[in-house]
PAZAPA-4460 file (N, C-alpha, C; in steps of 0.05 Angstrom, whole numbers, plus 32768, in hexadecimal, padded with zeros to 4 digits):
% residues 288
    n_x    n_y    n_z   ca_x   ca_y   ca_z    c_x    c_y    c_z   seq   type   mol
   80CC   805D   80F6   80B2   8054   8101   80B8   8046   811C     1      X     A
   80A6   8045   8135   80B5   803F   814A   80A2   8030   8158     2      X     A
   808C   8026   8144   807C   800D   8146   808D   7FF4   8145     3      X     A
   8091   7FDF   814E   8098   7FC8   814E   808F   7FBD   8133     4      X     A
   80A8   7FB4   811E   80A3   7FAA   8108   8096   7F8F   8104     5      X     A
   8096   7F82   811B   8081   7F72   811B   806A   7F6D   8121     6      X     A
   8066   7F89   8128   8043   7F8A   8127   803A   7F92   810D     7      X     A
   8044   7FA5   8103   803D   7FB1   80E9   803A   7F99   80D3     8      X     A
   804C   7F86   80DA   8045   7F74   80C3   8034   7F67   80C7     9      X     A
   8024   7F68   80DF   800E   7F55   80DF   7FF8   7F66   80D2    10      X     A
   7FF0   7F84   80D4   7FE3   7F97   80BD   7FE9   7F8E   809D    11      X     A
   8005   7F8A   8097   8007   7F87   807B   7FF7   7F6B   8077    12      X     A
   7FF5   7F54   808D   7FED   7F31   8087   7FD0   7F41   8083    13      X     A
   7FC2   7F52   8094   7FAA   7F59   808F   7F9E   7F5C   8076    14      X     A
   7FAF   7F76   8065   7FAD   7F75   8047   7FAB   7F5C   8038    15      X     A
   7FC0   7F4C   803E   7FC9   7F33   8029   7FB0   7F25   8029    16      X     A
   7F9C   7F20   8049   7F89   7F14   804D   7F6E   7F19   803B    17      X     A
   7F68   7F36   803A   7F5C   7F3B   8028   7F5E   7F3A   800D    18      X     A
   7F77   7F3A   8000   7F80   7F3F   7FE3   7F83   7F22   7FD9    19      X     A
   7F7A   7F10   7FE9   7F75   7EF0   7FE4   7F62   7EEB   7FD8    20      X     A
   7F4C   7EFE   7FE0   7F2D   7EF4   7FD1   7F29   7F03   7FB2    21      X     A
   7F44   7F09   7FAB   7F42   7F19   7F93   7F52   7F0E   7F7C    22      X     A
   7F56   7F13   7F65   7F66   7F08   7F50   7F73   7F15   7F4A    23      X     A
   7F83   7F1F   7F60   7FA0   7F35   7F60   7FB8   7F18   7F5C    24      X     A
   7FC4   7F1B   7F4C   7FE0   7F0A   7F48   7FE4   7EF7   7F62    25      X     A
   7FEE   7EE1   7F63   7FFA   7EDA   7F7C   7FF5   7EE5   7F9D    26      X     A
   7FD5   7EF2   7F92   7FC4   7EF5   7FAD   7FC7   7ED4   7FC9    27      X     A
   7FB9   7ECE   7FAD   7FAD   7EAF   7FCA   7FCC   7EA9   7FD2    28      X     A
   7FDF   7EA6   7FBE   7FFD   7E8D   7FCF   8003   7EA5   7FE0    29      X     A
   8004   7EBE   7FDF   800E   7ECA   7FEE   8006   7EC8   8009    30      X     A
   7FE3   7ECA   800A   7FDE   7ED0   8021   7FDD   7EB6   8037    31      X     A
   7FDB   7E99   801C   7FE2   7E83   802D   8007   7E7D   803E    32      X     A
   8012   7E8A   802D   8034   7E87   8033   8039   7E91   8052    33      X     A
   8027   7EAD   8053   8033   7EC2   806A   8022   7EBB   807B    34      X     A
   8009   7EA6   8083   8000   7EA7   8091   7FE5   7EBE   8097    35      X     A
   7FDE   7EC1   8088   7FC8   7EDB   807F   7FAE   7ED4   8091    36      X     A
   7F9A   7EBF   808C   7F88   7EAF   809C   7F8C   7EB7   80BA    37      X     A
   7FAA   7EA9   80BA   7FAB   7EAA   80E4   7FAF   7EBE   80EA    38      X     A
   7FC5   7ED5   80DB   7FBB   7EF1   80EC   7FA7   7EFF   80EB    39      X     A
   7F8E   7EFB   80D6   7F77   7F06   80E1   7F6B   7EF9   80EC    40      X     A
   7F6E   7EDF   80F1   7F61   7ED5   8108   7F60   7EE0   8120    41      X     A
   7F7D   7EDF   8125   7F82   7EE5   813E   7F73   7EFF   814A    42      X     A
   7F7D   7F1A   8131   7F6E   7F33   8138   7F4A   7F30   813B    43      X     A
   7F41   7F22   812D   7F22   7F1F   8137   7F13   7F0F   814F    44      X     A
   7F29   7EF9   8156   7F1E   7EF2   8172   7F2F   7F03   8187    45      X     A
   7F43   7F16   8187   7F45   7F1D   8199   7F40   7F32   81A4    46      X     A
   7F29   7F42   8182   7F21   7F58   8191   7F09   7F57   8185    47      X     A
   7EF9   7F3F   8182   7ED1   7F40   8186   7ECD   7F3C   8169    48      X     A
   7EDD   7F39   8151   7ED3   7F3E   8137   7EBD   7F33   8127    49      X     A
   7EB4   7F3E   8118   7EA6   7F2F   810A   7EAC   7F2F   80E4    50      X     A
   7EB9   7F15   80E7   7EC2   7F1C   80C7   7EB5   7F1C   80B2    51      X     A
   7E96   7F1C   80B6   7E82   7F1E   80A3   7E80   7F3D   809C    52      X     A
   7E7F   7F47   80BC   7E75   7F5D   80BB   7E8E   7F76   80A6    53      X     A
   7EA7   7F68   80A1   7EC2   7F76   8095   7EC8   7F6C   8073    54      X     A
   7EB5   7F57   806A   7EBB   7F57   8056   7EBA   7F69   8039    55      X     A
   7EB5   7F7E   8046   7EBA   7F9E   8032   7ED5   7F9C   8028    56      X     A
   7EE2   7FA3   803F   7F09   7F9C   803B   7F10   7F98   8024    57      X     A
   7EFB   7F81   8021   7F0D   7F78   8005   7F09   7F7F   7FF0    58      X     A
   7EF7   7F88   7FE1   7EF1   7FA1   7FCA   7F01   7FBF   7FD3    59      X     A
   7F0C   7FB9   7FF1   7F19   7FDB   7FF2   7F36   7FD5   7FE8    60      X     A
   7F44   7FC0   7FF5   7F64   7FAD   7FF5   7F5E   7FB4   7FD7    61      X     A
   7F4B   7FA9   7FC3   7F4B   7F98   7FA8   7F4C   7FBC   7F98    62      X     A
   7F3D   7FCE   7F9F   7F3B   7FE4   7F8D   7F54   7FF3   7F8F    63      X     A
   7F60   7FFA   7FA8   7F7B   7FFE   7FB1   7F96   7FF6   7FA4    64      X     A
   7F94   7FD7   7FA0   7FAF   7FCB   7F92   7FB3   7FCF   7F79    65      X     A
   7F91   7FC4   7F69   7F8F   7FD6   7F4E   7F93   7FE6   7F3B    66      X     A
   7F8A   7FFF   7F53   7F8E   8019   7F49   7FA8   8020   7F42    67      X     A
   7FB6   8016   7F5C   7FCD   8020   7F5F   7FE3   8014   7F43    68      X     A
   7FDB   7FFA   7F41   7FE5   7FE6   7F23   7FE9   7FFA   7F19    69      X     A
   7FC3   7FFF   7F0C   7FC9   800C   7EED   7FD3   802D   7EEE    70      X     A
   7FD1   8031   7F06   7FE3   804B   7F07   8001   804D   7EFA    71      X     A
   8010   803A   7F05   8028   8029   7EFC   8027   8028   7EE6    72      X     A
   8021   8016   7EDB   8024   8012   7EC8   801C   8029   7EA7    73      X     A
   800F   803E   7EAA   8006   8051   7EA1   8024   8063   7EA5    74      X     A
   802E   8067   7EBD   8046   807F   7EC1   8068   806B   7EBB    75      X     A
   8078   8078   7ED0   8090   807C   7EC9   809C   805B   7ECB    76      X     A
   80AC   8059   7EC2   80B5   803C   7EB9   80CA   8032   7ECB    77      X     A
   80CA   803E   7EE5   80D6   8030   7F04   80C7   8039   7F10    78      X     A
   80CC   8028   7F27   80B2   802E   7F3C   80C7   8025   7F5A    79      X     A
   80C6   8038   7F70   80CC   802E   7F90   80B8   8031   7F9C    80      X     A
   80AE   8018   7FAA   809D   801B   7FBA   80A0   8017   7FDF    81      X     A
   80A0   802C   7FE8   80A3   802B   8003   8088   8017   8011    82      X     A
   80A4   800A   8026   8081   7FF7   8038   806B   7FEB   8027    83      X     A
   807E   7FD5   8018   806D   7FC6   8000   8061   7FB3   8015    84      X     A
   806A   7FA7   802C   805D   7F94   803A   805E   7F80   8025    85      X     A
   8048   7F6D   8023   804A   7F4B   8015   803A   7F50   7FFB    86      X     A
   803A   7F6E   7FF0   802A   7F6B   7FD6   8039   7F5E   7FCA    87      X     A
   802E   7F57   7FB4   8040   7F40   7F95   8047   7F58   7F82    88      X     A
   803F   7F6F   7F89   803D   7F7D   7F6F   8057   7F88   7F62    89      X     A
   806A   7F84   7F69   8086   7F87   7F5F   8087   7F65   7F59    90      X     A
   8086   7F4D   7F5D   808A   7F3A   7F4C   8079   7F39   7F38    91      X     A
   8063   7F40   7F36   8052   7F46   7F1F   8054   7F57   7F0E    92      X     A
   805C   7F6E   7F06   8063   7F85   7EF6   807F   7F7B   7EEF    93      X     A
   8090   7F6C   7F01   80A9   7F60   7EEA   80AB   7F49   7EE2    94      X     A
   809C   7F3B   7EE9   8098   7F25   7ED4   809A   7F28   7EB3    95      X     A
   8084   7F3E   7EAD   8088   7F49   7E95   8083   7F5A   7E8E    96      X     A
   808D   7F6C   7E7C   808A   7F90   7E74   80A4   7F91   7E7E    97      X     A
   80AE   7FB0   7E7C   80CB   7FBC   7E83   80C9   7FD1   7E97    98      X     A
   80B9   7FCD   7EB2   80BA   7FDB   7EC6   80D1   7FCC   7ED0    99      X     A
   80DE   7FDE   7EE6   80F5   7FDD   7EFB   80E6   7FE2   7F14   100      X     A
   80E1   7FD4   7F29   80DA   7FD0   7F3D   80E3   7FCE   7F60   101      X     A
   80EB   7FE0   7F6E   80F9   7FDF   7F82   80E6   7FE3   7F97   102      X     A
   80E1   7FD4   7FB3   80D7   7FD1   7FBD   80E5   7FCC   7FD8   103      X     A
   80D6   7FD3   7FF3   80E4   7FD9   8006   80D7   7FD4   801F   104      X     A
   80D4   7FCD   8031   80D2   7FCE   804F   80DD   7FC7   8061   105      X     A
   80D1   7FC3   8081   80E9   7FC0   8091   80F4   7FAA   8090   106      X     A
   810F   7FA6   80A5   8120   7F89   80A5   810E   7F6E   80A2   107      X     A
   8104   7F70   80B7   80ED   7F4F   80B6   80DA   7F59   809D   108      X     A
   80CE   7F66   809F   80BE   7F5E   8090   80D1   7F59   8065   109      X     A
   80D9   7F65   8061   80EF   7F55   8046   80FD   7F3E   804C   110      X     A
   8101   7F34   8063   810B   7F1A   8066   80F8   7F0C   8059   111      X     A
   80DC   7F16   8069   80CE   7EFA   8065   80BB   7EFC   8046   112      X     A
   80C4   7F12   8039   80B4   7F1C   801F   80CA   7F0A   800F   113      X     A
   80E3   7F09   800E   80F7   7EF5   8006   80F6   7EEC   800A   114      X     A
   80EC   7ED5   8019   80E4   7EB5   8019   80C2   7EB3   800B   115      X     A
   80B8   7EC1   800C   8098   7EBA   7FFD   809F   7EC7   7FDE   116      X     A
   80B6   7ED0   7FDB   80BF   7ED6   7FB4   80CC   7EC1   7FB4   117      X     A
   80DA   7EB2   7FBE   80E8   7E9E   7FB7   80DA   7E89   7FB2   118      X     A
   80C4   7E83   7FC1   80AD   7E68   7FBE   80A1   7E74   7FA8   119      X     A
   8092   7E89   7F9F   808C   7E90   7F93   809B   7E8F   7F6D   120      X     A
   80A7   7E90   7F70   80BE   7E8A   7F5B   80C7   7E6E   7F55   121      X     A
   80C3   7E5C   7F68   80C8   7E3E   7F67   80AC   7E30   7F60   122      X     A
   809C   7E45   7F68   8075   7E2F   7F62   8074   7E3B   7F49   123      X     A
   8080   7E4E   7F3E   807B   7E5C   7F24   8082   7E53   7F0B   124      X     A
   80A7   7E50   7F1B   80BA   7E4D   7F05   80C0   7E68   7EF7   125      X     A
   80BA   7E82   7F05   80C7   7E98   7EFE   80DD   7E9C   7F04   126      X     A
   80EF   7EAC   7EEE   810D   7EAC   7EFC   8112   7EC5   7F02   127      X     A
   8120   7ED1   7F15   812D   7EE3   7F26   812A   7EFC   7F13   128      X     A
   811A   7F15   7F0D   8124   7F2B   7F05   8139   7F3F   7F0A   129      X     A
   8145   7F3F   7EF3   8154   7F59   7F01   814A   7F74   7F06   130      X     A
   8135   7F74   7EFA   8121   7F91   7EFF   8113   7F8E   7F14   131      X     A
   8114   7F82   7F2C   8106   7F7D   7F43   8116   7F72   7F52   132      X     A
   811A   7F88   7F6D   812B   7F8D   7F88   811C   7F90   7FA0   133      X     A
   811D   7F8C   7FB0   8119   7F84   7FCB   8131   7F8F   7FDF   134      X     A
   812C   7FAA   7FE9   8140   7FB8   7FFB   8132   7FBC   8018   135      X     A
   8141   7FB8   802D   8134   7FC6   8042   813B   7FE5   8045   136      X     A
   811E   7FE8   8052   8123   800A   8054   8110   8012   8066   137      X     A
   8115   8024   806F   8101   8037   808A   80FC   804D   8076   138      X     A
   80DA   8056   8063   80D2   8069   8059   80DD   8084   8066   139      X     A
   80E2   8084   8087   80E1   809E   808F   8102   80A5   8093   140      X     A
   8117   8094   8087   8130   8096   8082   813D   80A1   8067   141      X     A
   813A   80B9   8063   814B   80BD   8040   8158   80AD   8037   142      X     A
   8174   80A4   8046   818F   809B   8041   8180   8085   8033   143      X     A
   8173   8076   804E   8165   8057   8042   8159   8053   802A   144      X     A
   8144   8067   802A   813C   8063   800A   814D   806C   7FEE   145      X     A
   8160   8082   7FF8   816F   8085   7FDE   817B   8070   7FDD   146      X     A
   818B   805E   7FF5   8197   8044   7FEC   8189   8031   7FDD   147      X     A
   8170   802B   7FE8   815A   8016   7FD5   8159   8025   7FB5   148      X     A
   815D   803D   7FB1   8154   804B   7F9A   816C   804A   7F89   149      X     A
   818C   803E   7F8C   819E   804F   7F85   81A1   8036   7F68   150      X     A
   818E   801E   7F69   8198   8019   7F4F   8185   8020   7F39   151      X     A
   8174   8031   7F43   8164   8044   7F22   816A   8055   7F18   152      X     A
   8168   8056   7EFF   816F   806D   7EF5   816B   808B   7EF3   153      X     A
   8178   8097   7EF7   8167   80B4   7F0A   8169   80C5   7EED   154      X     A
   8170   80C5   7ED4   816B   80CB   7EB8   814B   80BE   7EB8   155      X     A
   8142   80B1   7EC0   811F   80A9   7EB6   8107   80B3   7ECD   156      X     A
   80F2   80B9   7ECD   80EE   80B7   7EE3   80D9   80A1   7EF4   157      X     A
   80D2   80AD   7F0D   80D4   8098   7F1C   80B5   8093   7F2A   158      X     A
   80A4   8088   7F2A   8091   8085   7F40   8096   807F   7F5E   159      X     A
   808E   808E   7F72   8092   8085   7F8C   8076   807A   7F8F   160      X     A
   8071   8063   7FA4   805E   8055   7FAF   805A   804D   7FC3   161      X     A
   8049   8057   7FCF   8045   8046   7FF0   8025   8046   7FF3   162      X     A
   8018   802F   8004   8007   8026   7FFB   8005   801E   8016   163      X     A
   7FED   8028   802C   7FE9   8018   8047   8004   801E   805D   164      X     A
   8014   8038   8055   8028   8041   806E   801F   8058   807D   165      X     A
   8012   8074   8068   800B   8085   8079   7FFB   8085   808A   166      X     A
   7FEF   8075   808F   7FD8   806C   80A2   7FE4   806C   80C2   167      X     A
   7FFE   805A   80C1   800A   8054   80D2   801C   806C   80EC   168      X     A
   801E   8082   80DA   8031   809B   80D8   8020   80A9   80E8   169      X     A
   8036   80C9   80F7   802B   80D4   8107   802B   80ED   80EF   170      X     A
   801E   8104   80EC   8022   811D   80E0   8036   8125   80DF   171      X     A
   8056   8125   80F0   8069   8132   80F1   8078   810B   80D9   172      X     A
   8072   80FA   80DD   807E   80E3   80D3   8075   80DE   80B5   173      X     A
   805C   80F4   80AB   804F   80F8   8096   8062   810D   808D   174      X     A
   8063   811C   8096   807F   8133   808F   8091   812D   807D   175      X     A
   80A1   811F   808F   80B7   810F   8088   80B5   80FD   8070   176      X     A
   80AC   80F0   806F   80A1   80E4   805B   809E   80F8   8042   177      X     A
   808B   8105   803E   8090   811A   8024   80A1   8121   8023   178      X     A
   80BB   812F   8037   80CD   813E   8032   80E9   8126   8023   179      X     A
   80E0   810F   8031   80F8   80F6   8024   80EF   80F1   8001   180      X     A
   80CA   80EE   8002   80C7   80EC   7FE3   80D3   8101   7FD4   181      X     A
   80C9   8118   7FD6   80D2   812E   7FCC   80F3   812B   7FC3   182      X     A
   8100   8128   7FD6   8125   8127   7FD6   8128   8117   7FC2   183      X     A
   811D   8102   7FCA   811C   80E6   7FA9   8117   80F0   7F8A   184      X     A
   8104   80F9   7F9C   80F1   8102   7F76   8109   8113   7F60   185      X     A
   8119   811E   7F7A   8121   813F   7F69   8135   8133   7F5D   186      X     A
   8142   8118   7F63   8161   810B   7F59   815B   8106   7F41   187      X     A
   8146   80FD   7F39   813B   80E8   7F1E   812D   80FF   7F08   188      X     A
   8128   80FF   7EF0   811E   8108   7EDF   8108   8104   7EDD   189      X     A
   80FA   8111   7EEA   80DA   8118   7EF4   80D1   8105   7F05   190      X     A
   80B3   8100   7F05   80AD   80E8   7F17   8096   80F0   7F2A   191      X     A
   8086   80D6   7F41   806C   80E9   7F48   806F   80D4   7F60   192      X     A
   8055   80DF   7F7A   805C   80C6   7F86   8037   80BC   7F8B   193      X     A
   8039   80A6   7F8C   801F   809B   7F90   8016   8094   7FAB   194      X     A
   7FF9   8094   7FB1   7FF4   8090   7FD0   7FD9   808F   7FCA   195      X     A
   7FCA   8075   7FE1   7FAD   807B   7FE2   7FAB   807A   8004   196      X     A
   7FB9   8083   8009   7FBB   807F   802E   7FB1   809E   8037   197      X     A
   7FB3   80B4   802E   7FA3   80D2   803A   7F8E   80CD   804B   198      X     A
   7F87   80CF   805B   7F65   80CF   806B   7F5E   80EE   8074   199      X     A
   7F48   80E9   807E   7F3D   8106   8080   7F32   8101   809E   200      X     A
   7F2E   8110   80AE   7F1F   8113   80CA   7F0C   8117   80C0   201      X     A
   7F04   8126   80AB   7EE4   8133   80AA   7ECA   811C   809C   202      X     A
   7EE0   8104   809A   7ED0   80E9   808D   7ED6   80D8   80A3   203      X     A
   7EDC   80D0   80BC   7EE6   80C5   80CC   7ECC   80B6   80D7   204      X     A
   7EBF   80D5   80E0   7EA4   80CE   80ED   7E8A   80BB   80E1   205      X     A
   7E98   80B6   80C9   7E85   80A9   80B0   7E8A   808D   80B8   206      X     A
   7E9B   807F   80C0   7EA3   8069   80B8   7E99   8051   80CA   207      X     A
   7E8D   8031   80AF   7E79   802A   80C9   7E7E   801D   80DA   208      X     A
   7E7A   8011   80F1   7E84   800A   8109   7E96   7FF1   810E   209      X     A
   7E90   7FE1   80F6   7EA7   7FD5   80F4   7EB6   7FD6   80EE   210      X     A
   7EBC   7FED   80DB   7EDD   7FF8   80D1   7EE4   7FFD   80E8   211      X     A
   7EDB   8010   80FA   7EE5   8020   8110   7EEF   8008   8122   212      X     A
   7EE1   7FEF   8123   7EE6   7FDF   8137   7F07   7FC9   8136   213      X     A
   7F09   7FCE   8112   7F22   7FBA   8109   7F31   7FCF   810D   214      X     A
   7F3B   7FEA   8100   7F3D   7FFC   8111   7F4A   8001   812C   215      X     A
   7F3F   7FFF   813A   7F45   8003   8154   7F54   7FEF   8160   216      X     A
   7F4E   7FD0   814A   7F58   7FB9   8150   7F77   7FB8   8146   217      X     A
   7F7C   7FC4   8135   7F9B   7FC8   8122   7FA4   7FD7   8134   218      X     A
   7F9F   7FF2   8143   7FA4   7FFB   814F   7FB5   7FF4   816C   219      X     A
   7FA4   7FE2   8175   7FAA   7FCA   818C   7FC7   7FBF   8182   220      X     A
   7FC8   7FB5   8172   7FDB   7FA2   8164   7FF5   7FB2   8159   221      X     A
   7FF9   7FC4   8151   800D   7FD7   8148   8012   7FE3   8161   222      X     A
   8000   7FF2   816B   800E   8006   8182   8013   801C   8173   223      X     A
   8004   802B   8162   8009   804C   814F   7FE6   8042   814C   224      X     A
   7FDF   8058   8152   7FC4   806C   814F   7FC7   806F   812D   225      X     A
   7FAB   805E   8127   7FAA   8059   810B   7FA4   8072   80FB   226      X     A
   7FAB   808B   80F3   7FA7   80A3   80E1   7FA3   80B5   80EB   227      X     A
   7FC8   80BA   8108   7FC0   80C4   810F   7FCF   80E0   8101   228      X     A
   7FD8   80DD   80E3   7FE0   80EC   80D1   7FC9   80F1   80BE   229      X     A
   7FA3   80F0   80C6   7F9B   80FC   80BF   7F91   8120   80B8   230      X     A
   7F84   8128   80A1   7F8D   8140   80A0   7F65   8148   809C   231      X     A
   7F66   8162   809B   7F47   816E   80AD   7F32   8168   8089   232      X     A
   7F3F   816A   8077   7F32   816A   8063   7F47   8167   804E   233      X     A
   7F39   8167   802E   7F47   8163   801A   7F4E   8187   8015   234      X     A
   7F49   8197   801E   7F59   81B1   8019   7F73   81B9   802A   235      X     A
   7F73   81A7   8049   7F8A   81A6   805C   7F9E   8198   804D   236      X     A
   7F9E   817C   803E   7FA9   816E   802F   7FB8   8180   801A   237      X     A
   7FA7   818C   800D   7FB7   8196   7FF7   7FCE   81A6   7FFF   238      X     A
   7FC5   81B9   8013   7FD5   81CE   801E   7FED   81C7   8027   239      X     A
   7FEB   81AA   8042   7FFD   819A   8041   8011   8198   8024   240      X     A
   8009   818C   8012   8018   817F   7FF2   802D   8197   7FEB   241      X     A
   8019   81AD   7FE4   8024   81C7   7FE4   803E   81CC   7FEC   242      X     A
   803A   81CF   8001   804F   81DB   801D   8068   81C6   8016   243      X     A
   8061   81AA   801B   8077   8195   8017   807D   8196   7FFC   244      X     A
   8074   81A4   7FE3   8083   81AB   7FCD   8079   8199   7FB1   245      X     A
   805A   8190   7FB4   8049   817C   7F9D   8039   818A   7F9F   246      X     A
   8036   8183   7F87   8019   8187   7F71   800A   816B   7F72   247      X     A
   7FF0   816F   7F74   7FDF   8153   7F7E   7FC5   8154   7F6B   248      X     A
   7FC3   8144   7F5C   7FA8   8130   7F56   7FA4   8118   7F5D   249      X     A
   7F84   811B   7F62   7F6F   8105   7F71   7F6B   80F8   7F61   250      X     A
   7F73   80DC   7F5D   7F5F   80C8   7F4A   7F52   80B9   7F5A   251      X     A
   7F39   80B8   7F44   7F28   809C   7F4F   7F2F   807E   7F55   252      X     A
   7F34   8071   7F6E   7F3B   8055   7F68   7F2C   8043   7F5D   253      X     A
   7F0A   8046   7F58   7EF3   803F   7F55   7F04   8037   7F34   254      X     A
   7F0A   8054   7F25   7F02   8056   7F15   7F1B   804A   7F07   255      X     A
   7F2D   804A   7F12   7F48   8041   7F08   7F47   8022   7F0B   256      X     A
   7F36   8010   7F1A   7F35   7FF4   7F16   7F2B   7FE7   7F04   257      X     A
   7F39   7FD8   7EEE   7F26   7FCE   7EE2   7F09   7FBA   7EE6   258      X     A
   7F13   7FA8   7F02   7EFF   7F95   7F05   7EFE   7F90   7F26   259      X     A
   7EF2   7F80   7F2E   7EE6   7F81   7F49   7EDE   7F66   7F50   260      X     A
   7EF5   7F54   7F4E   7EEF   7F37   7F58   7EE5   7F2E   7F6B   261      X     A
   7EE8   7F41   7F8A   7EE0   7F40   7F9C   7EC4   7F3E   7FA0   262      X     A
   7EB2   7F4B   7F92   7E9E   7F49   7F96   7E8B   7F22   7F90   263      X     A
   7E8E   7F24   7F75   7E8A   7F03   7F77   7E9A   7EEF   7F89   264      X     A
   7EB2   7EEF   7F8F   7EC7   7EDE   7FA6   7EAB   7EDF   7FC2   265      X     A
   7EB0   7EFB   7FC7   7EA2   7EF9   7FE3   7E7D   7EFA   7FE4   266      X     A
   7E6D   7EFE   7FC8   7E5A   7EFA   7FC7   7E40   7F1E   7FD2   267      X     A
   7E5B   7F39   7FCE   7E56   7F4E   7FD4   7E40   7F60   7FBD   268      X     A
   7E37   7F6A   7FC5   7E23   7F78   7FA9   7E39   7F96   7FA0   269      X     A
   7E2F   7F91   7F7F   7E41   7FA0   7F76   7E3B   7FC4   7F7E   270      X     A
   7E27   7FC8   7F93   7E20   7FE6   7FA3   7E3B   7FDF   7FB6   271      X     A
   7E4A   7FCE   7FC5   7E5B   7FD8   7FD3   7E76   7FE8   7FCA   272      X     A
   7E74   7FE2   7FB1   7E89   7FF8   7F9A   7E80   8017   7F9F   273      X     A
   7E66   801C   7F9B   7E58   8037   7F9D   7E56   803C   7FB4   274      X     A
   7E5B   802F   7FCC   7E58   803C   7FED   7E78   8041   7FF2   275      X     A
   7E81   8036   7FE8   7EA1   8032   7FE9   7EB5   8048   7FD7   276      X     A
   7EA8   8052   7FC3   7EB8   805F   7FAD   7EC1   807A   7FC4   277      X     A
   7EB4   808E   7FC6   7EBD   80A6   7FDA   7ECF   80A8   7FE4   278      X     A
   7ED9   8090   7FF0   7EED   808E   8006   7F09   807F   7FF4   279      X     A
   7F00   8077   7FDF   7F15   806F   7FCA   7F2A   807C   7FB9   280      X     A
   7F3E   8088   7FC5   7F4A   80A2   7FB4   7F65   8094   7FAC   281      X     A
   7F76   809F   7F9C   7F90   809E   7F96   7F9E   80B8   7F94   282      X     A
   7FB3   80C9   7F9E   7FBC   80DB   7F9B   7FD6   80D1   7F8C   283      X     A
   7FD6   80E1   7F75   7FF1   80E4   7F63   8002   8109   7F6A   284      X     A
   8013   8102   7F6A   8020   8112   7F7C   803C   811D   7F6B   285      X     A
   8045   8137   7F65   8059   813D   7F48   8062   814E   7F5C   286      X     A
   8083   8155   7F5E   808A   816F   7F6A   808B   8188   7F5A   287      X     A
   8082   8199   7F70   8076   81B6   7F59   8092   81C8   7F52   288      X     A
***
């Protein structure tokens, strides 16, 4: 990726900011630790925001992390997740149960995910899993992720996860990306990969003006044209999956959440679930 890794992480503080108003695990310390507040600050005075007008976000952040849980937790019993950014959700799934958890992004940003697990572990009093790793890795590097991957067991299989990267990616950097999951998948004894990052051009024009405006504002701030690995429809998509060598089902993220804190936190009516579901997908992803 040839965005500056320190812009990108100010996108991931974005997430953390939203996933505060929710009763996702170690939401709030997280997003107090990394500074979550001041980088959206910053992005809304310095490009006109109105943070009233964005508090959707957070029923989208909250249905997203969710889904993706109980996805997890339902499939294969390790999990790598590429470009975890500051989710908790690998210290949360090993706390307890018998998932294996490997997790990955760039240099800075796991520095500083290893210092907010370490506080995190000292306000807790949780001790150190061994089923939960913290590797750096570049998603669009094989070598890198087979190194993050090389202490699972490739006799079981494996969930891949990324969550808020393809967005960032160009169509040829989307490529790559399948063709590195794929290479993974085939080592391990079966396995699938998860994603709710797909967009469509043909829903683009839908979107309301203040998405378009934070948007354009991330955009500012990264320096990569936010999707611009979007694809013309959900039949281009498939064809795409195809070609790169998956079999693909659509789940509902709506439907895969159990609950929806966000809405009472921020005082939203429970219709922003129903304006919001459409655009809510999860793709589970199996090589054919």
């Amino acid at each position: 990726m040839s965005a500056d890794p320190s812009l990108i992480s100010v996108t991931a503080k974005v997430a953390a900011y939203y996933r505060q108003f929710t009763d996702i695990p170690f939401a709030r310390e997280a997003a107090e630790r990394i500074g979550a507040d001041a980088a959206f600050e910053q992005i809304l005075s310095e490009h006109g925001l109105d943070r009233d007008q964005l508090t959707f976000y957070a029923p989208m952040f909250e249905a997203r992390y969710k889904s993706l849980t109980q996805l997890l937790l339902a499939g294969a019993p390790q999990v790598l997740e590429l470009a975890s950014g500051y989710s908790l959700r690998g210290l949360d799934l090993t706390c307890s149960g018998a998932i294996h958890y490997v997790e990955t992004d760039l240099p800075n940003v796991v520095a500083e995910k290893l210092r907010l697990l370490e506080d995190l572990r000292q306000q807790h009093e949780l001790p150190q899993s061994p089923r939960h790793r913290i590797a750096p890795a570049d998603a669009l590097s094989l070598d890198q992720i087979r190194a993050a991957a090389a202490s699972l067991d490739t006799g079981q299989p494996l969930t891949v996860l990324c969550e808020g990267l393809i967005m960032y990616l160009s169509k040829q950097e989307t490529e790559r990306l399948a063709v590195n999951i794929l290479e993974l998948l085939r080592r391990f004894s079966g396995g699938r990969w998860l994603t709710p990052d797909f967009t469509f051009r043909a829903e683009a024009k839908d979107l309301p003006p203040a998405r378009v405006r934070l948007r354009e504002a991330i955009t500012g701030v990264t320096q990569r044209q936010i999707d611009a690995s979007s694809f013309e429809d959900g039949q281009d998509l498939e064809a795409f999956l195809a070609r790169s060598g998956f079999r693909v089902e659509v789940r509902s993220q709506v439907d895969e959440t159990p609950s929806f804190s966000s809405l009472d936190a921020l005082a939203l009516p429970p219709a922003t679930i129903d304006r919001l579901r459409p655009a809510l997908r999860v793709w589970v992803m199996t090589p054919a």
